[in-house]
C-alpha positions, 0 to 999 in steps of 0.5 A: 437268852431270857426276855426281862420285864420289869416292873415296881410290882406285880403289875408287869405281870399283865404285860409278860402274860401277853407276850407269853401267849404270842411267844410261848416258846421263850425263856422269861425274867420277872423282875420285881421292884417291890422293895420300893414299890409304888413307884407313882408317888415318889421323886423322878429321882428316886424312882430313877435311881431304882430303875437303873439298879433293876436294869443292870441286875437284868441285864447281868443275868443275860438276856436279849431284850427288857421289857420296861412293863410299868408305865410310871418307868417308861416315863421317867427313864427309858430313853436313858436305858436305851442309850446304856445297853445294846439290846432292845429296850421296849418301854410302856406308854397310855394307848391315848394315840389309838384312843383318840383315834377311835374316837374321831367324828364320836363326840366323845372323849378319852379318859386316862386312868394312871399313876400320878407320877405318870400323868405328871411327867413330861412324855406323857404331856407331849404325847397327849399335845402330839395326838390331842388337837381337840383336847378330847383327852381328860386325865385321872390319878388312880393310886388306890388300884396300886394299893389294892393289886399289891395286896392282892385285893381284887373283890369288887365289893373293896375296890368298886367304892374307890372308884364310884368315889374317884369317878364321882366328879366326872361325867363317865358316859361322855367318855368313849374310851378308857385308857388303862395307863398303869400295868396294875389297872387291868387287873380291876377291867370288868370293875371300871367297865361297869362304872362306865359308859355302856359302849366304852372301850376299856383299853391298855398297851400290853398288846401292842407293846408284846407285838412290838417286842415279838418283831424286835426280836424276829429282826435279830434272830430266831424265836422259840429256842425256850421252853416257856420257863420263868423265873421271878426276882424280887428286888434281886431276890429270886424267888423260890417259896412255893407260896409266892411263885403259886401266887404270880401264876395266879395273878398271869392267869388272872391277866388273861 
C-alpha cells in the first residue's frame, strides 16, 4: 500500500521529499493537479470540486494514507475528505502557531507568505485569531512564486524583482519569522531570505506534517515494507516520458 500526496502542482513535491527522508522505505503516489493549477486564484468551489476528483482517483488506486500537500487544498476541503475515507488524511496549514511562539518577548512580528485563496479562507482567519492575541502576524499573497515553480523558473535574477517589488511596501526587518504558507515557495528559501531580516527564520510545514504522518501510520501498523518507489500522476495521467519523471527527481533534490 502506497502514501498519496497530492497537490495543484509540483509544489507538493517539497512535502513528499520530507517524508521520503524519514520513511525511505515506503511506497509513494504523486498526484498532480496541473490541469487546473493554480489553484490560489480560483473559486472554493471550483477548487473543491478539483479536489474531491483527485482524492477518489488516489484512493482507487490503493493506498493507506493522502497527504494533502497543498495548503490552499487543506483550506478549502480537508475536513470533508476526512469524513469520506477511512484512512488518515493529513492536511498542510501556514506554521504561524510556531512562528508566533518563537517570536514571544522578540518585539518582532510574523510574516505569512501564501496564496490568496489561502489567506482568505476562514481556517486560515481562525488559526491566526486562536494563536495571534497580540496581532504579530501580518499577512502577504504570493502568486507569482505559483507561476515561477511551475515553470520551473527558479533563476534569482527572474524571481528576486518580484519580490523586491511585492515586499516593497512592507518593512521586512521588523519581521522575525517568515512563514513559507504554500508548498511551491521553498523552493525560492534562499531568495526570500536574502530579502529579509538578518536573524529571520524562514520557515514551512513540511516537517511537521511528515512527522505527523509517520506517527499516524506507526499507530496502524508497521512501516518500511516499500522499496522507496514513486509513481507520478498527472491530473490522472501516470506519468512515463523519461523528460518529465527526469524533471520531478530534480525538483525532489531540489526540495532538500
Amino acid at each position: 500500500m502506497r502514501i498519496g500526496f497530492f497537490d495543484s502542482g509540483i509544489g507538493g513535491l517539497t512535502v513528499l521529499r520530507q517524508a521520503m527522508k524519514i520513511m525511505p522505505d515506503e511506497d509513494y503516489l504523486f498526484y498532480a493537479d496541473d490541469l487546473h493549477l493554480p489553484y490560489g486564484e480560483k473559486s472554493k468551489e471550483e477548487v473543491r470540486q478539483y479536489i474531491f476528483e483527485a482524492a477518489r482517483f488516489i484512493a482507487s488506486q490503493g493506498v493507506k494514507a493522502i497527504v494533502v500537500a497543498c495548503n490552499t487544498a487543506t483550506s478549502v476541503a480537508v475536513a470533508d475528505l476526512r469524513r469520506r475515507y477511512d484512512f488518515p488524511i493529513l492536511g498542510i496549514e501556514p506554521a504561524v502557531k510556531s512562528a508566533v511562539q518563537q517570536n514571544t518577548g522578540e518585539r518582532k512580528k510574523v510574516l505569512v507568505l501564501a496564496t490568496a485563496l489561502t489567506l482568505k479562507e476562514e481556517k486560515f482567519q481562525n488559526l491566526v485569531k486562536r494563536v495571534d492575541p497580540e496581532q504579530v502576524v501580518d499577512s502577504l499573497p504570493l502568486p507569482g512564486l505559483v507561476h515561477y515553480a511551475e515553470q520551473l523558473e527558479f533563476r534569482e535574477a527572474v524571481v528576486e524583482p518580484y519580490l523586491r517589488e511585492q515586499f516593497s511596501s512592507l518593512d521586512m526587518q521588523q519581521y522575525g519569522t517568515i512563514v513559507l504558507g504554500c508548498t511551491h515557495f521553498p523552493y525560492f528559501r534562499s531568495i526570500v531570505a536574502r530579502l529579509a531580516a538578518s536573524d529571520a527564520d524562514i520557515i514551512d510545514g513540511s516537517v511537521g506534517t511528515a512527522r505527523h504522518l509517520k506517527r499516524l501510520l506507526e499507530a496502524r501498523g508497521p512501516l518500511g515494507e516499500g522499496s522507496g518507489r514513486i509513481t507520478f500522476y498527472r491530473s490522472g495521467q501516470q506519468v512515463e516520458d523519461v523528460a518529465t519523471l527526469s524533471s520531478y527527481n530534480k525538483l525532489l533534490e531540489l526540495a532538500d
